[in-house]
C-alpha positions as CSV (number, residue, x, y, z in Angstrom):
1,X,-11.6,-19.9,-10.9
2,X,-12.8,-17.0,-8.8
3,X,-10.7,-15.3,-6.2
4,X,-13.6,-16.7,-3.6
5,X,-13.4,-20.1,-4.5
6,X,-13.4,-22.3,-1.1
7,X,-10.8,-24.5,-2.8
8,X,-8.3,-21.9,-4.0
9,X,-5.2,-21.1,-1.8
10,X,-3.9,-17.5,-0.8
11,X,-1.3,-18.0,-3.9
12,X,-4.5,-18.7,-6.3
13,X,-6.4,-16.1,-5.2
14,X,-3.6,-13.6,-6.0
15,X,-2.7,-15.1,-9.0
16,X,-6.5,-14.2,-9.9
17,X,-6.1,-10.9,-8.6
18,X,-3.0,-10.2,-10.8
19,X,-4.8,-11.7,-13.6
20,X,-7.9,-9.5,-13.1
21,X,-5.6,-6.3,-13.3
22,X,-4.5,-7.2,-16.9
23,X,-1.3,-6.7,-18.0
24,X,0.4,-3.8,-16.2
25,X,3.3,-3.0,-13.9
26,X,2.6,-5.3,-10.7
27,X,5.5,-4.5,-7.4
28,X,3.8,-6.8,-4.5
29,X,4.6,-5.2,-1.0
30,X,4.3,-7.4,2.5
31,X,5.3,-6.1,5.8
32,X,5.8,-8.4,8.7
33,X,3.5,-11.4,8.2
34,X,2.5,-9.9,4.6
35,X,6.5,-10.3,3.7
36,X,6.4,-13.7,4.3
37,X,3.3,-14.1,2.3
38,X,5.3,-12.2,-0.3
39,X,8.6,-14.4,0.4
40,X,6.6,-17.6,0.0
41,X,4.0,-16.3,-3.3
42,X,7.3,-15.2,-5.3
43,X,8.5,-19.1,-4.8
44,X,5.3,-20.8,-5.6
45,X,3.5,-19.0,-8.2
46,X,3.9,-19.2,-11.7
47,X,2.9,-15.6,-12.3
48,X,5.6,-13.3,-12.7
49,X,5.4,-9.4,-11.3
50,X,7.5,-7.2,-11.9
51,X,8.9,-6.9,-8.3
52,X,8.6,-8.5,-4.7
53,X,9.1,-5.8,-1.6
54,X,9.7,-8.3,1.7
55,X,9.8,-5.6,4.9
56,X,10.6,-7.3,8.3
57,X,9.2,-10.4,8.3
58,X,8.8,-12.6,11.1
59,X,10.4,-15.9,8.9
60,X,11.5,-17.0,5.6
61,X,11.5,-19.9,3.1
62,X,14.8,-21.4,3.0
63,X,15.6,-23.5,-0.1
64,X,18.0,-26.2,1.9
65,X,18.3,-27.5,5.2
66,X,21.3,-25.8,6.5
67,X,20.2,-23.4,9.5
68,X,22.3,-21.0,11.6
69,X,20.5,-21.9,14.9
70,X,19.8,-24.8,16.4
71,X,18.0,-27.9,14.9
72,X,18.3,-30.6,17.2
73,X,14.6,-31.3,18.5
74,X,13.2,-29.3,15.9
75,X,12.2,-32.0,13.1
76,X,9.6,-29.6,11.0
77,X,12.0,-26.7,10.9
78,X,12.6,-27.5,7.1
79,X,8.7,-28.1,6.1
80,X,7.2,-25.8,4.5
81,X,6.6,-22.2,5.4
82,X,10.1,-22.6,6.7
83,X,11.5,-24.8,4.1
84,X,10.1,-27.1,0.9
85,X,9.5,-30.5,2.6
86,X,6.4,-31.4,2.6
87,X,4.5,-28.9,0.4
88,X,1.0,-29.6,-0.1
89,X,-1.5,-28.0,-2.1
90,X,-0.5,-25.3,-4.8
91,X,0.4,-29.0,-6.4
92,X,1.1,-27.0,-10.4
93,X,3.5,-24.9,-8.4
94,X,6.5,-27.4,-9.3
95,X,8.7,-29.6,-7.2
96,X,11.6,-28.2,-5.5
97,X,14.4,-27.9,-7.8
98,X,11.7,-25.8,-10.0
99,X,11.0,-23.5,-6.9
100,X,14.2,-23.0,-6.4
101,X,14.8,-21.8,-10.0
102,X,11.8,-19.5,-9.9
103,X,13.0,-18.2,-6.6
104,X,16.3,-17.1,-7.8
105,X,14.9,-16.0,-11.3
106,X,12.8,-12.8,-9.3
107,X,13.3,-9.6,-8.7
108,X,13.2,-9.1,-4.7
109,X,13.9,-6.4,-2.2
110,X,14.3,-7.3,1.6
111,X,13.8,-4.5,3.9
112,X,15.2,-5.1,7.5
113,X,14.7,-2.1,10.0
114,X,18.0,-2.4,13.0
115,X,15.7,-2.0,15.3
116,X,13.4,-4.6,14.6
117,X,16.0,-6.8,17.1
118,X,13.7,-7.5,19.8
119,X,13.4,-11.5,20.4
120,X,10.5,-10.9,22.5
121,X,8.7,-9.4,20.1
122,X,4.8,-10.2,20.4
123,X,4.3,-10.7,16.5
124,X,7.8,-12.5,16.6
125,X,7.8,-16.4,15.4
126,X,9.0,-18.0,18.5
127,X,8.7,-21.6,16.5
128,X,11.5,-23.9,16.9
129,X,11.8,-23.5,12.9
130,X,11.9,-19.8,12.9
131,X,14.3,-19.8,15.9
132,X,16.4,-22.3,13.7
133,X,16.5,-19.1,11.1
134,X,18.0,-16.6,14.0
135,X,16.7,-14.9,17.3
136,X,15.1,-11.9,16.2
137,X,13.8,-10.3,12.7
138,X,17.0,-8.2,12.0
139,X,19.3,-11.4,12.3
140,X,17.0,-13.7,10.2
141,X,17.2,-11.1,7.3
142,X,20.7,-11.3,7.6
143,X,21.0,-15.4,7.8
144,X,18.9,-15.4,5.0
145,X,20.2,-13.1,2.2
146,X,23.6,-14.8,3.4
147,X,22.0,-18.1,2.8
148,X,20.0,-17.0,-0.6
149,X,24.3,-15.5,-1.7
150,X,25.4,-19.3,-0.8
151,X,22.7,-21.3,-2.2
152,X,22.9,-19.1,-5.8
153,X,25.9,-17.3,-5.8
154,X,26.6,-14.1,-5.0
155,X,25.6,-12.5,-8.3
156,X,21.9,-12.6,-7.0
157,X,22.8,-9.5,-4.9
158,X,22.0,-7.5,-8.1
159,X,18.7,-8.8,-8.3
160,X,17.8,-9.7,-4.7
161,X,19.5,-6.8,-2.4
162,X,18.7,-6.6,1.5
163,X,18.7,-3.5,2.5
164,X,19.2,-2.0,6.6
165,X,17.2,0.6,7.8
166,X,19.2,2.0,10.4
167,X,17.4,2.8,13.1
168,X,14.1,1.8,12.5
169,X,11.8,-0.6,14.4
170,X,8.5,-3.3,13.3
171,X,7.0,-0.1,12.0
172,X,5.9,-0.4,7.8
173,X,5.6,3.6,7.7
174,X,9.4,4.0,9.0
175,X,10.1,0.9,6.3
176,X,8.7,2.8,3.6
177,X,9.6,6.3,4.4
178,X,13.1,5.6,4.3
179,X,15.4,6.1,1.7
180,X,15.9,2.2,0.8
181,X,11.9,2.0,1.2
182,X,11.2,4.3,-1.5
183,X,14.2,2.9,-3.9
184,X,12.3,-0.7,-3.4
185,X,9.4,1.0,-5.0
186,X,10.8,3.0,-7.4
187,X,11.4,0.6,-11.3
């Protein structure tokens, strides 16, 4: 497969990218919409990096169908993007239960800045299904590292830390300036 094949998903064609690198110390980076490409590529792909950086992202993958906002009249807030019902394509990624496992088996960091608390936010998911996840981008990072601590245990803290950025806003060079931006990077 080549990384332009008209058939291959995103997760493919980064799969191919990594491959194309050879074997070398990989940390994949997103901020905003990248981050939850990042969120959803460490769940779904079968290659392993060394490390996952997820910076303010607008949503997450949840791994169950609990939700700390409201549901009701939201039927698709647990497909996928949001949740793994319904996951098409990427079909050797695994069923859910074997997502789920990879998930937890990663190395993540989650970047949230304190400022990035604007639910009016033009790049802001306003979704019913990314409501159902919290009103703004600083209170869905919180929901979900509390949901990743309930669905695994709290021992994936060591592997998977969120870190606040006091202070900062939706802005990737205030992320990764910071002090907790730079120890993301750093092995």
């Amino acid at each position: 497969m080549t990384i332009a094949s008209a058939a291959a998903s995103n997760y493919e064609g980064m799969d191919a990218l990594v491959a194309a690198l050879g074997p070398r110390s990989i940390t994949l980076v997103g901020f905003s919409g990248g981050g939850q490409f990042v969120n959803r590529y460490a769940a779904v792909s079968r290659t392993v990096l060394d490390r996952y950086v997820i910076i303010n992202p607008s949503s997450y993958l949840w791994f169950g169908p609990e939700r700390p906002g409201p549901i009701e009249n939201c039927p698709g807030y647990n497909e996928w993007r949001y949740g793994l019902e319904g996951r098409v394509g990427d079909a050797g990624t695994g069923n859910a239960e074997e997502v789920r496992e990879r998930y937890a088996g990663r190395s993540v960091r989650y970047l949230i800045g304190t400022a990035d608390d604007d639910p009016r936010s033009s790049s802001l998911d306003r979704s019913c299904a990314a409501q159902a996840q919290g009103t703004n981008r600083e209170d869905r990072a919180r929901n979900y590292h509390a949901h990743l601590l309930s669905t695994f245990g709290a021992h994936l803290d060591q592997t998977q830390p969120l870190a606040l950025v006091e202070g900062i806003g939706h802005d990737a060079r205030g992320m990764l300036a910071s002090d907790a931006g730079r120890a993301a990077l750093r092995p």
